[in-house]
N, C-alpha and C positions, 0 to 999 in steps of 0.2 A: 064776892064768892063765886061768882059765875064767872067773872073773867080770870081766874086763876086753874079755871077747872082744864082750860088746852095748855097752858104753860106747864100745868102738872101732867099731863098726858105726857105732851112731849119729852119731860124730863123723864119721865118712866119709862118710853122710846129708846131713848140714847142710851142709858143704864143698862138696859137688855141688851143694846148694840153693844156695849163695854163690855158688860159681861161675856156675850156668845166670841166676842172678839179674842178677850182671854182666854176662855177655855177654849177655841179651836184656831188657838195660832199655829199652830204646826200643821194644822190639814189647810189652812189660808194659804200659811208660806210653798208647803208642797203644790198645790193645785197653782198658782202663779209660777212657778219655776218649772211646772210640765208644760203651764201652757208657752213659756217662755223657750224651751227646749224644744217642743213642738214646730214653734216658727223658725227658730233657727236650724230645724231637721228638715223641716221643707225648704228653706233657701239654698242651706249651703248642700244636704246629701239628696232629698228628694228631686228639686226643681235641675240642679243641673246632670243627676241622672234621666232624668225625664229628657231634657231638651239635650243629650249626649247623641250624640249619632252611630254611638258605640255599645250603644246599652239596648236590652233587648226591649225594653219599655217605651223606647224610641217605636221603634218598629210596631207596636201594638195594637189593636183596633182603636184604643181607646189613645193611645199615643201621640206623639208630640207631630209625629210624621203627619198622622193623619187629621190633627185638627189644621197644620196648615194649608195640606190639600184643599181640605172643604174650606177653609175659607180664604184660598186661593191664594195661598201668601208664599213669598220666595223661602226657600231656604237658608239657614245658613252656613256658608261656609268656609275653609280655608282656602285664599288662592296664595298664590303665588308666581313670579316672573322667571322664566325660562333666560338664563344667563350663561356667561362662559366661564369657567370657574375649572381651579387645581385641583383635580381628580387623585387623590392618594389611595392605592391598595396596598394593602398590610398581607405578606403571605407565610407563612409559619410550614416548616417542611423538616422531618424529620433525615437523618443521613448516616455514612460514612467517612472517616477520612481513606482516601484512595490513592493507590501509585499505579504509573503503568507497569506493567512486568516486560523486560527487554528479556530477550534470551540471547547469549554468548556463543556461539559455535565455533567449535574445534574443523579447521580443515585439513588440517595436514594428518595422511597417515604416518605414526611414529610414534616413539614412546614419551612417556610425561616425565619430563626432566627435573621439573621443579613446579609448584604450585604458592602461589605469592598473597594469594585472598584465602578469604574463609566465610563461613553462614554469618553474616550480621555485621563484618566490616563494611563501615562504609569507603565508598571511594569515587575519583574524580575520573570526568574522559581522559582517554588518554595514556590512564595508570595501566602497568604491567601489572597482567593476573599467573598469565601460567607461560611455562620454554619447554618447547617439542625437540626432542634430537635432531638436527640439522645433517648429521653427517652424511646420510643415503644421498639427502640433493645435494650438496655440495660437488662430488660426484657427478650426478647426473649437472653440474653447471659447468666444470670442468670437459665433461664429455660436448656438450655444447660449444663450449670456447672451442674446444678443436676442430669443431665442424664446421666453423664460422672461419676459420684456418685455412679447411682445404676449399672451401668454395672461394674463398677471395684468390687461392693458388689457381685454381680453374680457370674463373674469371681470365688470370693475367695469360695462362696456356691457349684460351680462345682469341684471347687478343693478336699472338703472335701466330697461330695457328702451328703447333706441334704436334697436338693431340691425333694419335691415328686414324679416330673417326672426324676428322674432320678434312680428311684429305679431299674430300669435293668441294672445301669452302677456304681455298687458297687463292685471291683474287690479283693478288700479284705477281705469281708464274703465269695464273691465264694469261695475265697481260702481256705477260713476255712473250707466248706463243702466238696473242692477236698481232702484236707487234711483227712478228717475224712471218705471218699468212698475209699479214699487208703488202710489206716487203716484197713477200715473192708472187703476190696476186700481180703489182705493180710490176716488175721484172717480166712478167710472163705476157702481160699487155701489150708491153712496145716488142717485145719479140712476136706474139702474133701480129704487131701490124706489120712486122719485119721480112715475115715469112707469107704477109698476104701480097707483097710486093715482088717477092721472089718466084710467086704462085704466078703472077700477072704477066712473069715477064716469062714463064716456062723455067724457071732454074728450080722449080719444087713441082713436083706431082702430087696429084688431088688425095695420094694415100697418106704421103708426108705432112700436106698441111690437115689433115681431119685428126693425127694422131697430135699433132702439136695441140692442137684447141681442146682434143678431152685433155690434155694434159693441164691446158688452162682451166677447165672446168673441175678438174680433181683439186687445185690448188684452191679454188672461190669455195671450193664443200668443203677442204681443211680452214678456212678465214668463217664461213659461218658456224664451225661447228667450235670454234676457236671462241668466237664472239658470245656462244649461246654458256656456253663453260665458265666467263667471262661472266656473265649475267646471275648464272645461278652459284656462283663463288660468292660476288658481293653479295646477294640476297640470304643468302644461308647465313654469311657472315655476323649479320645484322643481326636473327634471328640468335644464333646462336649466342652473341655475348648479350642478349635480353636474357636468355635462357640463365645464361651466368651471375648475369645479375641478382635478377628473381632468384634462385639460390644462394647467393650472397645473405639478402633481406628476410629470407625464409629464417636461416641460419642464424640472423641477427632476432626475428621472432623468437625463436626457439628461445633464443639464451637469455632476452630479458623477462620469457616468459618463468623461467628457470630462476633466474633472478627476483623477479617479481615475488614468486612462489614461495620463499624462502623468508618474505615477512610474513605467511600463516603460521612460521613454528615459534613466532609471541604473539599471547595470546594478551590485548591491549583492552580495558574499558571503553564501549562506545558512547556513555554517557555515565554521567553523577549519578549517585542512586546508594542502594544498598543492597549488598549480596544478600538473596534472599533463602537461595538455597548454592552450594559447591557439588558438581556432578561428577567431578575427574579428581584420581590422587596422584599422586608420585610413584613413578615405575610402572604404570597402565600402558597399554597400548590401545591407540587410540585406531579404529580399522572401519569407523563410520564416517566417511568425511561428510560434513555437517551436524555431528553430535552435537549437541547442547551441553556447555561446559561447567556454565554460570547461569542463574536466571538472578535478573539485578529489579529489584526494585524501583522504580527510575522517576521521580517528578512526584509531587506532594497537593492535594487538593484534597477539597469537601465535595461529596458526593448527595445533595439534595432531593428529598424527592417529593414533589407538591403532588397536592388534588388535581386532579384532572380539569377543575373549574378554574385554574390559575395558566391554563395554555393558551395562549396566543394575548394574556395579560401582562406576563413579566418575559426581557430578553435579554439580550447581551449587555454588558457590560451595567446593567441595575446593579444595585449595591445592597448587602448583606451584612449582617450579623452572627456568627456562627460561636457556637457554644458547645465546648466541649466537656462530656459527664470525667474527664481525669482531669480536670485543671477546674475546678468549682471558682465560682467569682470572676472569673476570666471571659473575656468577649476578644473576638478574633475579627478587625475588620476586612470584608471581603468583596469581591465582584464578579459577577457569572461571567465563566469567560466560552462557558460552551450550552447551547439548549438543546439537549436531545427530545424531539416531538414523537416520542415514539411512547403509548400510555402501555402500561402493561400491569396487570393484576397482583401488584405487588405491595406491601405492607411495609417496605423498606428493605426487604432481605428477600428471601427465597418465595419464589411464583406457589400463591396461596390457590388452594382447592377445593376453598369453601367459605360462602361469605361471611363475613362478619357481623351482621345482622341475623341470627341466628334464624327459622322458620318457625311461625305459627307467631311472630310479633309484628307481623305486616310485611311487607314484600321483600326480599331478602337483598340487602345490599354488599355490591362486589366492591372492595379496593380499588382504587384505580390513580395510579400514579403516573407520573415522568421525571427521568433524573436531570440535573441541572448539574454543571462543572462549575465549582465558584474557587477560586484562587484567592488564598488567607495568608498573610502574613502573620508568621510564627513568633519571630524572633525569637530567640535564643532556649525556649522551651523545646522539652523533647519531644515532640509531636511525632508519633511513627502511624503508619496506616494500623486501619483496623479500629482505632478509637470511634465512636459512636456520639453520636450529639444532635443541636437540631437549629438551624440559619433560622432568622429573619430576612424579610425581604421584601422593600419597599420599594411601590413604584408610582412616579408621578406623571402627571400627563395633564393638557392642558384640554378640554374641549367643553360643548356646550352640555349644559347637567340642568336636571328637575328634582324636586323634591323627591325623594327616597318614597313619601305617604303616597305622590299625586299619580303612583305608579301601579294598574292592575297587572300583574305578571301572568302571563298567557303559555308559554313554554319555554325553556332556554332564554333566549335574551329576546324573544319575543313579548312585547306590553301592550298594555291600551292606559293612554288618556285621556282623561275629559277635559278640555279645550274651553275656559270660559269665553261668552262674546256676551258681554254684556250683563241681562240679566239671566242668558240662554247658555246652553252647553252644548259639546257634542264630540263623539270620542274620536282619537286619531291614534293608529298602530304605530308604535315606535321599535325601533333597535335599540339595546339598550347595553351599557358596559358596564363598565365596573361602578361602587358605591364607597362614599366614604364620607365624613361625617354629615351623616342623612341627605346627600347628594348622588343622584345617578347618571351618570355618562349618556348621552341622547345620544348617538352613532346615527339615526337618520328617523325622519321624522315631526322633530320639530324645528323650528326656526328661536333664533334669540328672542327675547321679548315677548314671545309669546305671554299669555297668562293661562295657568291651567289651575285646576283646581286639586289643593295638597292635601285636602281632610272633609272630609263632608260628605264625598260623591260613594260613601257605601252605600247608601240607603237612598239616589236618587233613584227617579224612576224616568222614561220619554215623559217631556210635556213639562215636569216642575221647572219652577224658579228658581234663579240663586239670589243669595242676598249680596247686593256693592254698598255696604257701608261703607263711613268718612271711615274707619280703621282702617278697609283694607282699600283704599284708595291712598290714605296717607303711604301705607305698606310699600303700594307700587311705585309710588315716588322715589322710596327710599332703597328700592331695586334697585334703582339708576348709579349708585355710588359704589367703591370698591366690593367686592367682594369679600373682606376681614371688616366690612363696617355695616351687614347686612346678616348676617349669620342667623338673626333669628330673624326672616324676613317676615314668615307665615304669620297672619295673627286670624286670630278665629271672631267671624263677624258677631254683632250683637244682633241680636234678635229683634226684628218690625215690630 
C-alpha cells in the first residue's frame, strides 16, 4: 500500500495535466503562435529595420548605429566598382509640327494678268504663280536695242573720224602736214648752206642771208607745231574710240538689264511648300516693287521643346520618336537635325508670365525650355503644320559611371563620394552627367576601378568602419566582367 501511494500521486498529476490541457487548448495554441509570430516579427520586420541604414531606428541612441560604435565594429555596407559603362538618357518633349514661311515678292510695277495659285495649293520650285503686263518694258527693251544702234554707229564714225568734234583727232592729215614741214625744213637747209657760201664769197649781203634763216626758222616752228598736232590727234584718237566703246557696253548694260527685268513679270515658286496665304488678284496694280505676293509654307518638321536639364545632354543628329495627337497609334521615326541653345520661359507655345508652381506651395517654379528641329518621315499621311504632339528621345554615350545610390548630389552636376580604401572611407567631389538604369555618368573625378561605397554611407560618420565581407569581395571580382553580366553588382554586406 505504501508503494502505490507515488504511482497514484503521479497518475492524479497527469490527469490534471489532461484535463487543464483540454480545457485550455485554444489559449495553449494562441500563446505558441504569438510567441511564434513574435520571433518571426523580429527576424524578418524588426531586426532588419533595426540594422537598415534607412530607418530612423538605425540612427537612434539605442540603435543599431550606435551599438556598433561602442563596440567599435565596421559598418555595413554597399560598395561597388567604378566602370565604364552605356549611359542611355530617355528625353520626353512636348512640340509642334512646323514649316518655314517663304515669302514671294512681286517686282515688277504693272498690272496682274493672271493669278495661277491659291491659299492652300500645294506646289513645286519652279511652278508659275502669277504674269505681270510686259508691254510698258518691252518698249523700254526696244528703246534700248536702238541705243545699242547708235553707239555701235559712233563707235564706227570715231574710227574713220567724220564726227565734227573731233576735228582735232584726225592723225592722218597731221601726218600729211609733218610730211610736208619735213620736206621744206629739208629744202630750206641745203639752201641756207647755199646762201652761207654765197654770203662767203660776197655775192649775198648780211641783210639777205639773216632773212633767209628766219625764214628757215619759220619753217622748223611750222614742222614742230605740225608734229605736236600730230601727237595730240593720235592721243585724242585713242581716247576717244575708248569712249566709244564704253558706250557701246553701257548700251549693251542697259539692254540685258532690260531684258533681264522682263523675267520679274512671272512670278515663279522658289521652293516646294504650300500657299499659305495669296496677297494679289487679277487686274491689281501692283506700284510697290517688292510687295509680298505669296507667303508659301515651305519644308515640314517637328518642333520639340525639352527641360532645360536635357541641354548640352542631347545633339544633332540623336534619334526620336515623335507622336502625333491627329494620327493615334501612329509613331513617326525621326532625327534632330537642328539644336537651338537658346532656354526661354515657355510651356511649348506662347512666353508664359507666371510660374507654374503656383505661390505659397514652396518656391515658385519657372518653365524653362529649348526647341529642337527633328526631321520625321511622313510618308504618304497628311501631316500639315500646326498639328501638336510630343517626340521621344534617346541618347547614348559611352563613359565611366557609379552607382546612382553611391552619389550625394551637392548642386547642379556637382556630387560627393565616398571612396572605400579598405576598411576606411573618404569623400571625393565629382562631376557628374546623366543617369540611367541606376548608373551615373562620372565626367571627372573618379578613375575606373575605383571602389566607392553605393548604400550605407548615409548614416556614416569621420572615424567609422566599413565592413569587406567575402559578399562584396566576391562582388568586386565579378566587376571585372561585361557590363550586361554585372547589372546587379551591389550587394549589401552581412553583418560582423
Amino acid at each position: 500500500m505504501v508503494l502505490c501511494a507515488p504511482a497514484k500521486k503521479a497518475s492524479t498529476m497527469k490527469s490534471r495535466i489532461t484535463t487543464f490541457a483540454k480545457e485550455y487548448s485554444l489559449f495553449i495554441a494562441l500563446s505558441l503562435a504569438t510567441i511564434v509570430l513574435c520571433i518571426a516579427c523580429a527576424k524578418w520586420l524588426v531586426w532588419p529595420g533595426y540594422t537598415s541604414p534607412k530607418s530612423r531606428m538605425f540612427t537612434s541612441k539605442l540603435g543599431y548605429a550606435a551599438q556598433l560604435r561602442k563596440k567599435n565594429k565596421p559598418f555595413p555596407v554597399v560598395m561597388a566598382k567604378v566602370q565604364h559603362r552605356k549611359v542611355t538618357s530617355h528625353f520626353l518633349g512636348e512640340g509642334i509640327m512646323r514649316s518655314e514661311p517663304v515669302q514671294v515678292p512681286v517686282i515688277a510695277m504693272s498690272r496682274i494678268l493672271s493669278v495661277h495659285a491659291k491659299q492652300g495649293d500645294r506646289v513645286k520650285k519652279g511652278q508659275l504663280l502669277a504674269i505681270l503686263d510686259p508691254s510698258r518694258l518691252k518698249i523700254k527693251i526696244e528703246a534700248a536695242k536702238a541705243q545699242l544702234q547708235t553707239a555701235n554707229a559712233e563707235f564706227e564714225r570715231t574710227k574713220i573720224g567724220s564726227a565734227y568734234i573731233l576735228e582735232k583727232e584726225r592723225p592722218e592729215r597731221d601726218q600729211i602736214r609733218v610730211n610736208a614741214a619735213e620736206n621744206e625744213v629739208g629744202i630750206r637747209k641745203k639752201l641756207d648752206e647755199l646762201y652761207g657760201e654765197l654770203s662767203n664769197e660776197g655775192l649775198l649781203s648780211e641783210e639777205e642771208t639773216l632773212l633767209k634763216r628766219l625764214e628757215n626758222a619759220d619753217a622748223l616752228t611750222k614742222l614742230q607745231e605740225a608734229q605736236l598736232a600730230l601727237n595730240v590727234a593720235q592721243g585724242g584718237r585713242v581716247r576717244s574710240l575708248e569712249i566709244a566703246q564704253a558706250a557701246i557696253r553701257d548700251a549693251e548694260l542697259a539692254l540685258a538689264y532690260r531684258q533681264d527685268e522682263l523675267r520679274d513679270y512671272k512670278v515663279y515658286a522658289p521652293t516646294d511648300g504650300v500657299i499659305e496665304r495669296c496677297l494679289i488678284h487679277e487686274g491689281e496694280y501692283n506700284q510697290d516693287p517688292g510687295k509680298p505676293a505669296f507667303l508659301i509654307a515651305s519644308g515640314l518638321w517637328f518642333e520639340a521643346y525639352l527641360d532645360q536639364t536635357a541641354i548640352g545632354r542631347i545633339g544633332k543628329d540623336a534619334t526620336a520618336e515623335v507622336h502625333l495627337e491627329a494620327f493615334p497609334g501612329e509613331s513617326f521615326e525621326g532625327k534632330i537635325t537642328q539644336v537651338l541653345p537658346l532656354v526661354s520661359y515657355s510651356l511649348g507655345g506662347p512666353e508664359t508670365n507666371r510660374p507654374i508652381r503656383p505661390l505659397g506651395t514652396g518656391a515658385p517654379e519657372w518653365p524653362a525650355t529649348f526647341p529642337v528641329k527633328v526631321a520625321i518621315d511622313i510618308g504618304d499621311l497628311p501631316v500639315v503644320p500646326g498639328l501638336t504632339g510630343f517626340a521621344k528621345f534617346v541618347s547614348s554615350s559611352k563613359s565611366v559611371a557609379a552607382p546612382q545610390g553611391s552619389i550625394a548630389r551637392v548642386s547642379g552636376s556637382k556630387g560627393i563620394v565616398l571612396v572605400a580604401d579598405g576598411d576606411e572611407f573618404y569623400p571625393t567631389a565629382v562631376t557628374i552627367g546623366a543617369t540611367s538604369d541606376g548608373w551615373t555618368a562620372i565626367k571627372s573625378g573618379l578613375d575606373p576601378d575605383t571602389i566607392v561605397i553605393a548604400d550605407g554611407h548615409q548614416v556614416l560618420e569621420p572615424g567609422d568602419r566599413i565592413a569587406a565581407s567575402n559578399a562584396i569581395k566576391s562582388a568586386r571580382s565579378a566587376s571585372d566582367r561585361e557590363p550586361s553580366d554585372f547589372d546587379s553588382l551591389t550587394t549589401v554586406a552581412t553583418s560582423p
